[in-house]
N, C-alpha and C positions, 0 to 999 in steps of 0.2 A: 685371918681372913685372906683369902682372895683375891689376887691382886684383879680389875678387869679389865681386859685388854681392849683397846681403842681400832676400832677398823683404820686399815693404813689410808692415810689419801694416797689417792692416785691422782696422777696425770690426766684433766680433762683431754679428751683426744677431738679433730677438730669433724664437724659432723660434715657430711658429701652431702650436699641439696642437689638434687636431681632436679632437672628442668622441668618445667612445666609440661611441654608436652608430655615428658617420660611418665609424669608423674600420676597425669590424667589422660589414658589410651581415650576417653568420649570424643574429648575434645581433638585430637588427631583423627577422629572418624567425621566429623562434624565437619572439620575443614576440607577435609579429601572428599565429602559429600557434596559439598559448597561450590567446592572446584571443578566438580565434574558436573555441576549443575551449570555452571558458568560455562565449561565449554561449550556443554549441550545448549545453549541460549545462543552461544556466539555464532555454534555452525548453523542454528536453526536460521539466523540474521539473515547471512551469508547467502545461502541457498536461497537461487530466484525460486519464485511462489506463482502460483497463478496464470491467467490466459497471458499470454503473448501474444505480442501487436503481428499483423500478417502484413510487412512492408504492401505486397504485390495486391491487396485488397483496400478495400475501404472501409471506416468503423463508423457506427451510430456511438454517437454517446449521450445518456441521458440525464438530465440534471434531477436535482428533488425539485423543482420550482416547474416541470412540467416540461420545459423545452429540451428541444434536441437539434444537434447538430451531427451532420454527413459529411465524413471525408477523411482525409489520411492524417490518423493519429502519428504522432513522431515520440509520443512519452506517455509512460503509463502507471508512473511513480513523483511521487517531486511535488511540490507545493503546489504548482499551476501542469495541466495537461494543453500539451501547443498540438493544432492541427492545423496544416495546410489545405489550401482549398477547402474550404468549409461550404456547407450550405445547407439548409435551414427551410424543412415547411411553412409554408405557407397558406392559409387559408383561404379559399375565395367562393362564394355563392353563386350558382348560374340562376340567377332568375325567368329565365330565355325557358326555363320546362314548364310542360305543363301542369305538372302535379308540385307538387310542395318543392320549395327553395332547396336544390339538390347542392350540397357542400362537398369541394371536391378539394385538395391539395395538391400543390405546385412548387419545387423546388426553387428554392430563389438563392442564387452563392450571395454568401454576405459580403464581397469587395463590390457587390450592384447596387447596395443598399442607398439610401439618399445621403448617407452621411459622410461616404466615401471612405470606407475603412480598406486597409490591406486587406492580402488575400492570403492572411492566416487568423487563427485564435489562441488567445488565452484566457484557461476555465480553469478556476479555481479548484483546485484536486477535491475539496471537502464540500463542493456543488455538485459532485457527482455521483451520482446513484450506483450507474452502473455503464460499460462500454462494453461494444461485440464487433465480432470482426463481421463483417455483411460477404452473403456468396457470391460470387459475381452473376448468378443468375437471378439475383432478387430484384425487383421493380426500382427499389432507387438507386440500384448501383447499375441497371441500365437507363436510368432516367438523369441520372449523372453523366452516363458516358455519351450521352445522345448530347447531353449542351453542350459538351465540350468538344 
């Protein structure tokens, strides 16, 4: 008989493990997609957005609660919006006509007011609807510029 011959051992030899990312190109796509999704967020951050306050004019700004105040915004980002020289319609009824109670508005600066406030504001950023710069030919920014 036959002798049978036995396969020789070898020498386990030591296996190379490639890294992860080598190993799975998705997940290298996934992070460079991640990454440039993150810059794109950052510059979007970065870059001013939106109207710009006009120093050399005056701005309305309107709350959701219905009031509005007139005068030189100074910020137009931030927790609270501060404006100087503020000043605030006012309603008043002429009874003096002859036909029905004609209701007219009157600018009134709020440092006149009875309580004696300064003669600036602060308006909570997230009570604000909305703000706009006013022309200087519009009726309150020369009903502004006549009290002063």
């Amino acid at each position: 008989m036959e002798e049978v011959k036995k396969p020789k051992k070898t020498k386990l030899t030591a296996v190379v493990r490639l890294p992860l990312w080598a190993r799975r190109p998705y997940v290298v796509a996934a992070l460079a997609f991640l990454g440039g999704f993150l810059v794109m967020a950052l510059i979007w951050w970065l870059i001013p957005r939106g109207q710009h306050i006009n120093t050399s004019q005056y701005q309305a700004v309107y709350l959701i609660n219905g009031q509005m105040y007139f005068g030189k915004l100074q910020n137009a980002e931030g927790t609270y919006l501060y404006m100087r020289s503020p000043y605030m319609p006012q309603s008043t009824t002429d009874s003096s006509s002859q036909t029905t109670d004609a209701n007219t508005s009157t600018l009134v600066r709020v440092r006149d007011q009875l309580w004696g406030p300064e003669d600036s504001i602060a308006i909570r950023a997230d009570q604000v609807a909305f703000w706009q710069n006013l022309r200087d030919d519009s009726k309150v920014t020369q009903a502004i510029k006549d009290k002063e």
